[in-house]
VEXLUM-44492 format. One record per residue (C-alpha): residue number from 1; x, y negated, z negated. Coordinates in nm, 4 decimals. Layout:
BEGIN
(marlo NUM,(X,Y,Z))
...
! end
This chain:
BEGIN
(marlo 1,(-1.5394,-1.4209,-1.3458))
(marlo 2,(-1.3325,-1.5987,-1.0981))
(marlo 3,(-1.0818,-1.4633,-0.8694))
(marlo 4,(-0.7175,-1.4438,-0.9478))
(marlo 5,(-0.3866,-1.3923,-0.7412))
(marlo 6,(-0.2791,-1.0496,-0.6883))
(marlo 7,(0.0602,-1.0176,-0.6015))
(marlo 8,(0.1552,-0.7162,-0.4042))
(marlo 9,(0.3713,-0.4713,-0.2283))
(marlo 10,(0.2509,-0.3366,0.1382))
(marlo 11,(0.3732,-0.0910,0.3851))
(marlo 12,(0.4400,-0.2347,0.6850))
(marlo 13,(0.4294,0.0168,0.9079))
(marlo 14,(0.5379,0.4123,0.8646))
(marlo 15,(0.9217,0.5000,0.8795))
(marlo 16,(1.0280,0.6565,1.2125))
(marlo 17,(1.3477,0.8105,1.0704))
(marlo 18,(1.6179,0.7841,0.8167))
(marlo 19,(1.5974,0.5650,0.4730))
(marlo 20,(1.3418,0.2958,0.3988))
(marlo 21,(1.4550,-0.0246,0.4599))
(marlo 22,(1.3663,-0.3656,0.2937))
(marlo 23,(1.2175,-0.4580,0.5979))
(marlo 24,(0.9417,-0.1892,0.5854))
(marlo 25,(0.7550,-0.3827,0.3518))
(marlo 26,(0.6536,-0.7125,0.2294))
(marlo 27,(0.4894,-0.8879,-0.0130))
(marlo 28,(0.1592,-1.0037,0.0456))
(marlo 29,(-0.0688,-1.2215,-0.2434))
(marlo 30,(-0.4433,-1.1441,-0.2274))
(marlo 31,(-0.7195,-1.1887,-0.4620))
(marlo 32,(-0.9015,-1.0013,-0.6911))
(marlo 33,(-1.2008,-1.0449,-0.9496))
(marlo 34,(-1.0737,-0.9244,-1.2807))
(marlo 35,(-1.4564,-0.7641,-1.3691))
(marlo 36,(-1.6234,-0.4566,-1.2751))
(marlo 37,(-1.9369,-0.5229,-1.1124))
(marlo 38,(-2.2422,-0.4522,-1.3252))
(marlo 39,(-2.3461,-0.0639,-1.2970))
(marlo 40,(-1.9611,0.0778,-1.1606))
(marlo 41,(-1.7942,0.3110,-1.3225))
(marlo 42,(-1.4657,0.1689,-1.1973))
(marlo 43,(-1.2087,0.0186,-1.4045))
(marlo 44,(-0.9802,-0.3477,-1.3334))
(marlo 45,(-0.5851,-0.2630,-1.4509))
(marlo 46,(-0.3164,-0.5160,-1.5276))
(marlo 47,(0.0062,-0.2996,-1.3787))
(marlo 48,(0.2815,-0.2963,-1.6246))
(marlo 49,(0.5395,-0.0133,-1.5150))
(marlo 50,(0.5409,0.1163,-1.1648))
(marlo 51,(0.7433,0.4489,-1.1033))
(marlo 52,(0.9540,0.5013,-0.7784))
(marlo 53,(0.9668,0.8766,-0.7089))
(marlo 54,(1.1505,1.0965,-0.4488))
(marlo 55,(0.8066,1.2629,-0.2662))
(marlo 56,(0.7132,0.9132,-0.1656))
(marlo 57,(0.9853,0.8720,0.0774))
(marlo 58,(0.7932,1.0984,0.2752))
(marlo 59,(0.4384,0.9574,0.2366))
(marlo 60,(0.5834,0.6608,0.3998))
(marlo 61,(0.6462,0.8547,0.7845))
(marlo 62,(0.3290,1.0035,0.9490))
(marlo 63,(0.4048,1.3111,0.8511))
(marlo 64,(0.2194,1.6277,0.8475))
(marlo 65,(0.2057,1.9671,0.7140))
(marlo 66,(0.2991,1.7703,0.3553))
(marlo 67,(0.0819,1.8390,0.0303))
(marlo 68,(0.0194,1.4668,-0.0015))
(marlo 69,(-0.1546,1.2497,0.2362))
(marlo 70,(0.0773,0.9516,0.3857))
(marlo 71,(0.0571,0.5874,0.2850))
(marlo 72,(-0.1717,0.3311,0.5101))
(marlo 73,(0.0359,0.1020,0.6640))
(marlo 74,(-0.1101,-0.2286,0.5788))
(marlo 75,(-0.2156,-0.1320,0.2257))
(marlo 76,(-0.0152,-0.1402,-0.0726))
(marlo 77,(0.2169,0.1016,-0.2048))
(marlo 78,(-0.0220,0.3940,-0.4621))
(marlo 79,(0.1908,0.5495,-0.7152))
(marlo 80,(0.2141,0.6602,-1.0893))
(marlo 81,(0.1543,0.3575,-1.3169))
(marlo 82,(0.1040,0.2653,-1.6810))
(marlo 83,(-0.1591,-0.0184,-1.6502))
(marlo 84,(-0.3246,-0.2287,-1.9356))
(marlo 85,(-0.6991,-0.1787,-1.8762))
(marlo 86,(-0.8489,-0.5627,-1.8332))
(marlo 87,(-1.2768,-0.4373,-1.7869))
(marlo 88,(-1.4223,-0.1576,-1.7201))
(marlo 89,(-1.7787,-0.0023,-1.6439))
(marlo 90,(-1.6328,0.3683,-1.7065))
(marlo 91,(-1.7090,0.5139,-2.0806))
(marlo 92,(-1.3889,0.6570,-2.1513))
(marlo 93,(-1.2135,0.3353,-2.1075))
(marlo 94,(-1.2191,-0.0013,-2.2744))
(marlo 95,(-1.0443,-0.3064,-2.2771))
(marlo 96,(-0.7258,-0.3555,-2.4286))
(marlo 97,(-0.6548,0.0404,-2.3297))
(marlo 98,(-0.3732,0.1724,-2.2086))
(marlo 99,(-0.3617,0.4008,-1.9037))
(marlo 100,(-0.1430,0.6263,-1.7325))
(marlo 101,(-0.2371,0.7230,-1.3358))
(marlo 102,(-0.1900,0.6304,-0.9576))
(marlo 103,(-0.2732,0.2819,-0.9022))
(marlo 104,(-0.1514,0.0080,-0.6893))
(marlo 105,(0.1859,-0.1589,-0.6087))
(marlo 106,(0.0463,-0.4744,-0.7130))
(marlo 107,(-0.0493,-0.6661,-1.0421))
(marlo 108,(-0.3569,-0.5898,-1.0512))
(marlo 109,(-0.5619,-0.2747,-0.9647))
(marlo 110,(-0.9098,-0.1831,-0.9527))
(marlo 111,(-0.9475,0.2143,-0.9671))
(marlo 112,(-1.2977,0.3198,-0.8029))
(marlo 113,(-1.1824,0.6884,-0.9675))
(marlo 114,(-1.1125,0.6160,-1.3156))
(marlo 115,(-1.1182,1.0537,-1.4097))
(marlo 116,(-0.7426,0.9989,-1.2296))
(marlo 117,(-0.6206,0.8141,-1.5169))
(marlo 118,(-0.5173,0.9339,-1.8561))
(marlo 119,(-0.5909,0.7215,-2.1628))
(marlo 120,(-0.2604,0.6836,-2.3576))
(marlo 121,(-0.2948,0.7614,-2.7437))
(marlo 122,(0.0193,0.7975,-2.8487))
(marlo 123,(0.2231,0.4392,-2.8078))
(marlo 124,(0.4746,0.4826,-3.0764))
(marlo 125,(0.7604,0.5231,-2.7858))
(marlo 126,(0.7895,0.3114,-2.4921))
(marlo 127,(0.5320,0.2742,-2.2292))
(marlo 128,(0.7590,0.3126,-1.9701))
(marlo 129,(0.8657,0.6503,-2.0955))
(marlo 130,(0.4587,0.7373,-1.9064))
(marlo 131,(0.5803,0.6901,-1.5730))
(marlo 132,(0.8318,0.9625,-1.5956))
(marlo 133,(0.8057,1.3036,-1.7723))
(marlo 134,(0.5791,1.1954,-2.0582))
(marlo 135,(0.3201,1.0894,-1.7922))
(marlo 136,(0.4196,1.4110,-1.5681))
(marlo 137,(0.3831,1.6557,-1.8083))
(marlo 138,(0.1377,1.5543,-2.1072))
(marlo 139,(-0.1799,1.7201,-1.9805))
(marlo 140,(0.0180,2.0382,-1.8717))
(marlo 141,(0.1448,2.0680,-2.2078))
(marlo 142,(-0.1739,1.9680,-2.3919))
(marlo 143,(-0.4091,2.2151,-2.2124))
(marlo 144,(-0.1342,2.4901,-2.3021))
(marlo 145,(-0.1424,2.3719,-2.6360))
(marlo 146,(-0.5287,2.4024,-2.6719))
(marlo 147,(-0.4860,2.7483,-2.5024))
(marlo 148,(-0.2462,2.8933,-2.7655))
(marlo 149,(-0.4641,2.7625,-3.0769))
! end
């Protein structure tokens, strides 16, 4: 399969102090096959809803002591996503799926981790509503479900 344009959104470099600014980041197009390679377990997203949440103001300073690991400045942005699965080599996922999960600030993500992402069954209300407390709080509330039958 050919390589396509991936459109997406990098840290520049780590905030030294107050608010992030526009000019901490930029946009940067790479490419990216759209296929896992034959024997991976990995799976190839289309990004549809990125979320924007409050602890990733401080993955973006170098930080330390905090109980999440700071962005790399060069790389794009990793945060919750619901994602449209495109191929994949993992048997849990197929295509046409829909995931919740980190992935990518970008259009396109391949996930070398695929056990990260939860399949989404239930797509009677809007997709979106999986990047906030849907996503959050489904497999809490399912394993305490399964618990109390």
């Amino acid at each position: 399969m050919a390589e396509v344009s991936n459109k997406q959104v990098i840290l520049r470099d780590y905030v030294m102090s107050g608010f992030p600014k526009e000019s901490d980041f930029e946009f940067k197009t790479s490419k990216i096959r759209l296929n896992v390679a034959q024997g991976l377990k990995s799976v190839v997203l289309k990004n549809l809803y990125l979320s924007c949440d409050p602890y990733m103001r401080n993955r973006m300073t170098n930080s330390t002591g905090s109980y999440v690991a700071p962005f790399t400045p060069g790389s794009p942005i990793i945060g919750r996503g619901v994602a449209k699965v495109i191929d994949s080599g993992h048997p849990n996922y197929k295509k046409g799926d829909f995931v919740w999960g980190m992935t990518g600030w970008e259009e396109y993500s391949l996930i070398t981790e695929p056990e990260t992402l939860y399949k989404i069954e239930d797509t009677d209300v809007p997709l979106s509503y999986y990047t906030g407390i849907l996503g959050k709080f489904i497999p809490f509330v399912s394993s305490k479900l399964l618990q109390v039958q």
